[in-house]
C-alpha positions, 0 to 999 in steps of 0.5 A: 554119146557116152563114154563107153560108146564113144570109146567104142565108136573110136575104136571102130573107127580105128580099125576102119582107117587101119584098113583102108590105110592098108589098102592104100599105102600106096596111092591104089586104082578102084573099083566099083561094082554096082547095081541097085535094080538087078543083079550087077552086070556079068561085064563090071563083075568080071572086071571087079574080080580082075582089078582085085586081082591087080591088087586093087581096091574093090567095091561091089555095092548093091542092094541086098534084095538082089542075090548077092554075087560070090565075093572073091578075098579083097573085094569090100561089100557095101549094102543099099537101103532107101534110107530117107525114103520109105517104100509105099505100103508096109514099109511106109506104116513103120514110120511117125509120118511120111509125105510124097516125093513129089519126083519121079519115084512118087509111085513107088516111094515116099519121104521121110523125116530122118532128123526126127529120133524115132524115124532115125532110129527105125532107119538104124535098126534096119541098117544094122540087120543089113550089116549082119547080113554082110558081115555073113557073106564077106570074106575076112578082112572085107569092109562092109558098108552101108549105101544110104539113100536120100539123104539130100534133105539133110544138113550136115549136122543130121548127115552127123547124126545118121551116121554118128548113131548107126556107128554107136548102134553098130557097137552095140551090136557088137558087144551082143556078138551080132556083128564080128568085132573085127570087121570093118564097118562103114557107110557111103556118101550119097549125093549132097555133096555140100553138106558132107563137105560141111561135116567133114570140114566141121569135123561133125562125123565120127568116121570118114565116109568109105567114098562119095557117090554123085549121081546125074553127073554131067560135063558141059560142052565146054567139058566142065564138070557138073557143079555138083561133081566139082563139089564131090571132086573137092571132097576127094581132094581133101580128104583123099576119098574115093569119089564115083560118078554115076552117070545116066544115059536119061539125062541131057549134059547140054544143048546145042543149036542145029539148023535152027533148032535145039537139040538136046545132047546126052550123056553117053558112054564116051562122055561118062569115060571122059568124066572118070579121067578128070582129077581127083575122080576114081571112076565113073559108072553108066546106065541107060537110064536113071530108072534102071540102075544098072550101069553096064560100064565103069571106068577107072579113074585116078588112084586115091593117094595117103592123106596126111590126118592133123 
């Protein structure tokens, strides 16, 4: 980055931590608000705008095809994009290539490569449409922020890179008068919870996430935490972000042994709540099934407490 950009990225960067330290002068419960596959559920909107009420940190995160709900001062919008998976169809003919997901959602979807520049570069652009599309509709003082999915592939360093080059982007735009210069923008993480760590312990990111998501999270019968989620739970620790579980009713935690036979046992509502109870774990959402994201309850967890910067 140059030197004008890398000063304005700081900036933002700035404002960004001066909300956020403003929304947390004291150690402050969350919430999140999401859907992905429909409208957010009556039940979790309700509870958003109750637990903004209280004062608390509110999250709506959703993805941006979907009508946005009416947004009430205080809660924060942060907006969905496949990100290192492209739509089959058009959206997979604006990429350089493209590959198959090999995974369930291979009908439907397919891989890109977003350490390649051009590929990045096409992803950024419709990032920052979908932060001019917030910065609309939020209220003032709101951050919004961006939900980039699939990212799992990448290392920390192209994890740095995404978001390092969305942030410059967005300054960009800024100074052309496209986004307002004093709203807060920032990005989530998603999964891949060991190589955020890795930039964040390496100091590769130009700004902390917003908060860590981690999905298909799971406690063992003996009720520990999935690896993943311990992972996630360390980077709440550490760095004093936000971490959201999201769990699925479609995944098994574990099986047990009844009559002879195995029997699988799933993750159901009383499971994920347990989960939002754990250290260091603002909250847990629960759907169905991972193919329908549309959990229909969240559980507050712990409340995010100040971290002390170097």
């Amino acid at each position: 980055m140059g030197g004008t950009a890398v000063t304005g990225a700081l900036a933002a960067g700035a404002l960004l931590i001066g909300s956020l330290a403003g929304l947390a002068a004291e150690p402050k419960k969350q919430y999140w608000a999401t859907s992905l596959t429909d409208t957010v559920d009556a039940g979790l909107l309700q509870g958003l705008y109750e637990a903004v009420a209280r004062g608390e940190t509110g999250w709506l995160d959703v993805d941006p095809k979907n009508p946005i709900p009416p947004m009430e001062p205080g809660i924060n919008l942060v907006l969905y994009h496949v990100g290192g998976n492209c739509y089959v169809g058009d959206d997979c003919r604006r990429f350089p290539s493209s590959e198959p997901t090999r995974d369930r959602w291979g009908d439907s979807e397919r891989a890109i490569n977003l350490n390649n520049p051009e590929t990045r570069r096409i992803v950024i652009e419709d990032l920052v449409a979908i932060v001019q599309q917030g910065d609309k509709v939020a209220p003032d003082g709101s951050i919004v922020g961006v939900h980039l999915d699939n990212v799992d592939r990448l290392k920390a360093q192209g994890l740095a890179d995404v978001f390092n080059d969305f942030l410059k982007a967005v300054e960009a735009a800024r100074d052309q008068g496209l986004i307002s210069k004093s709203r807060a923008i920032g990005y989530v993480a998603k999964n891949n919870p060991d190589e955020f760590k890795h930039a964040l312990d390496r100091k590769l990111l130009k700004m902390p996430p917003l908060y860590q998501i981690n999905e298909n999270a799971r406690l063992s019968e003996e009720g520990m935490l999935d690896s993943q989620s311990r992972l996630a739970q360390q980077i709440g620790r550490q760095y004093c972000i936000p971490v959201f579980l999201m769990t699925f009713g479609s995944d098994v935690a574990y099986v047990i042994k009844q009559n002879g036979y195995n029997e699988d046992v799933y993750v159901l509502e009383d499971m994920a709540r347990r989960m939002a109870h754990m250290p260091d774990i603002s909250g847990a959402a629960w759907s169905v099934d991972e193919e329908d994201y549309h959990p229909t309850i969240f559980e507050q967890g712990s409340a995010i407490r100040v971290c002390r910067g170097d």
